[in-house]
C-alpha positions as CSV (number, residue, x, y, z in Angstrom):
1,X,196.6,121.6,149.4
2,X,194.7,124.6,148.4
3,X,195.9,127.2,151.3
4,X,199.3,126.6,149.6
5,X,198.1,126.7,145.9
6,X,195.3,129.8,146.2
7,X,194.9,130.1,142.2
8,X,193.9,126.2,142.7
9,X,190.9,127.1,144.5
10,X,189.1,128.8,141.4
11,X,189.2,125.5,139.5
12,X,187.1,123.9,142.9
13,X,183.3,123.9,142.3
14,X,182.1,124.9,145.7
15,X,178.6,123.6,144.8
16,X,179.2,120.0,146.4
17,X,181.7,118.7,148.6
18,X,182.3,114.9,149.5
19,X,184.2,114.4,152.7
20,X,185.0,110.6,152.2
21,X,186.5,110.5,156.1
22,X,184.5,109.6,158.3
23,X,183.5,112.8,161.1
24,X,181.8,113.2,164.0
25,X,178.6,115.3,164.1
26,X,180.6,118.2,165.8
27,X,183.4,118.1,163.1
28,X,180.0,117.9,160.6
29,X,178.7,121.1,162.1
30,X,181.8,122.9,161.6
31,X,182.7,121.8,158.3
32,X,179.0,123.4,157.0
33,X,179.8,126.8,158.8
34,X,183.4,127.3,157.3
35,X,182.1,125.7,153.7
36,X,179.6,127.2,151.3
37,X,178.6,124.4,149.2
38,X,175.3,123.9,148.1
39,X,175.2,119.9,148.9
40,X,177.8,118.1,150.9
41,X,178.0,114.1,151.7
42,X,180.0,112.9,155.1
43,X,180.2,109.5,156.7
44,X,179.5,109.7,160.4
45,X,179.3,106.5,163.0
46,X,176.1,107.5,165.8
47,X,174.0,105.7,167.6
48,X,170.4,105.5,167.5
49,X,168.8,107.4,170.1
50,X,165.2,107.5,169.5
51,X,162.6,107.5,166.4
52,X,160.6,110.3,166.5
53,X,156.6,109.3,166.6
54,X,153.9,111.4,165.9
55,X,154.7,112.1,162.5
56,X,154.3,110.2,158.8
57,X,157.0,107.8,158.0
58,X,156.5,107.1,154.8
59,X,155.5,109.1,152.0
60,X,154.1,108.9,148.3
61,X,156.5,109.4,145.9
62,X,156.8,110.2,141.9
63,X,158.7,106.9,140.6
64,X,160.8,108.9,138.6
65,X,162.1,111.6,140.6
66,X,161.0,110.8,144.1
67,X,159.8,114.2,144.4
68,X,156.4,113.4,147.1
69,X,153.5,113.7,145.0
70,X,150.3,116.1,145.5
71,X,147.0,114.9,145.4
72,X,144.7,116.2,142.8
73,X,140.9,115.4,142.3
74,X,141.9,112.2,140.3
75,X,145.3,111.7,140.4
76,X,148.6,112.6,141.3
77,X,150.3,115.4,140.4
78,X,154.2,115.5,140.4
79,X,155.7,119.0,141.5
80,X,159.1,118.4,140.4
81,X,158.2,116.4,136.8
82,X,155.5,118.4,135.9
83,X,153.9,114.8,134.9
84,X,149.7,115.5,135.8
85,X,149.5,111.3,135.9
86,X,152.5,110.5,138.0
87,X,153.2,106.8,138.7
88,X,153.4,106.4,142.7
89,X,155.9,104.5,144.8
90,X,156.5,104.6,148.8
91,X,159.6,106.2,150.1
92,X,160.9,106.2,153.9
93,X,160.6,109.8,155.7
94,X,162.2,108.8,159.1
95,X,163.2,110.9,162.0
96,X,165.9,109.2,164.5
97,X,167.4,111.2,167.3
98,X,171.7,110.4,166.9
99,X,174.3,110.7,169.0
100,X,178.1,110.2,169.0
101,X,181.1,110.6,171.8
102,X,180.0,114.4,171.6
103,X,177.2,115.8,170.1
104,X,173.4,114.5,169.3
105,X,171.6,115.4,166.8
106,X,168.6,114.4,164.1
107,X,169.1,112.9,160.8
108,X,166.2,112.2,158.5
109,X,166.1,109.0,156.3
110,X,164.6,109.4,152.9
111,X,164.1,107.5,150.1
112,X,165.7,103.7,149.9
113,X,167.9,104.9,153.0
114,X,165.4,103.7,155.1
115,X,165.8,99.7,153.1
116,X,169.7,100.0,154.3
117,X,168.7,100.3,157.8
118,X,165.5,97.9,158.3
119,X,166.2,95.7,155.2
120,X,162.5,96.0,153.6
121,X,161.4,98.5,151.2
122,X,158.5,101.0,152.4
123,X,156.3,99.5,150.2
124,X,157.0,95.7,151.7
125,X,156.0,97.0,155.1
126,X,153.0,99.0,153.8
127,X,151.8,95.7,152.0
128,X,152.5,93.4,155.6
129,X,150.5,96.3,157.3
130,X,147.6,95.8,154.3
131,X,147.7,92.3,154.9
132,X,147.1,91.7,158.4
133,X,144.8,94.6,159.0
134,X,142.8,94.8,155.8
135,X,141.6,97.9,154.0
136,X,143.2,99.8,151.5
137,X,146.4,101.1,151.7
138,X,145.8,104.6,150.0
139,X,143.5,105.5,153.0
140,X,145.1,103.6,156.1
141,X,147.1,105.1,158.1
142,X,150.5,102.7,158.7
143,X,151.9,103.1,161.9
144,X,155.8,102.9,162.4
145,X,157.0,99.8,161.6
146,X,158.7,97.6,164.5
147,X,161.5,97.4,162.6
148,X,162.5,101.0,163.2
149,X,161.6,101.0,166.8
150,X,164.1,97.5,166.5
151,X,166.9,99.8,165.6
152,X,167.3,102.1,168.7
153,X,170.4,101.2,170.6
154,X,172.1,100.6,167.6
155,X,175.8,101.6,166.2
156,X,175.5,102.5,162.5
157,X,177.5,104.2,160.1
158,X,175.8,106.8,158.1
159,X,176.2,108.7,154.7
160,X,174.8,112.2,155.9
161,X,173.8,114.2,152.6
162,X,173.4,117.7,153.7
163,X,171.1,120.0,151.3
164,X,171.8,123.9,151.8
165,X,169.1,126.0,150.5
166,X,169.4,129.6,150.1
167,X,166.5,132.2,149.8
């Protein structure tokens, strides 16, 4: 235990902490107050509330980073790579409203998150979209998926990856 050992905490990196317990979103709160690392993982169990509308749920990313990709006058630029031809692929950017036995909250699904939840990739649903709609899929705009709306009322567990950024 490191309160009883305090030379011990020097050899901790404070830059990321893994809580492999599962906490509830109040105990998740806390823990990020009293701690001052720089990325920090928790399992939490919450229901799904609500998926926020009104906002993108996908997004274009760089296939080797997933950094989302800018737009220039031919094609896309990769903030993160530097590469000025980046290769694109479809990531989940999803906003659900949580809640457990005391708190709510939001958690954002990025990435291939959003494939552990619905069981497609982005790119799958972007394609059935495509397909029974027509047009191209660079300049339609894909509303949320069923599949999401599906998953409201549900009990999940969640790994909750928490990014602190200082300024």
């Amino acid at each position: 235990m490191l309160t009883t050992n305090p030379s011990a905490t020097s050899l901790v990196n404070p830059v990321e902490v893994v809580k492999a317990e599962t906490l509830t979103i109040s105990e998740i709160a806390a823990f990020l107050k009293r701690q001052m690392a720089k990325v920090a993982y928790f399992d939490c169990i919450a229901t799904i509330d609500d998926v926020k509308l009104g906002t993108e749920w996908d997004y274009i990313a760089c296939k080797d980073c997933r950094t989302k990709l800018n737009r220039g006058p031919t094609t896309l630029l990769c903030p993160k790579c530097g590469n000025e031809n980046a290769t694109a692929v479809a990531n989940y950017r999803v906003e659900l409203s949580v809640y457990d036995n005391e708190e709510q909250c939001t958690f954002i699904i990025l990435g291939d998150a959003g494939k552990e939840l619905t069981g497609r990739k982005a790119t799958e649903l972007i394609d059935a979209y495509v397909q029974e709609n027509g047009g191209d899929a660079a300049e339609l705009e894909v509303p949320l998926p069923q599949c999401f709306i599906d998953t409201i009322g549900q009990t999940k567990k969640f790994r909750i990856k928490v990014k602190i950024r200082f300024k």
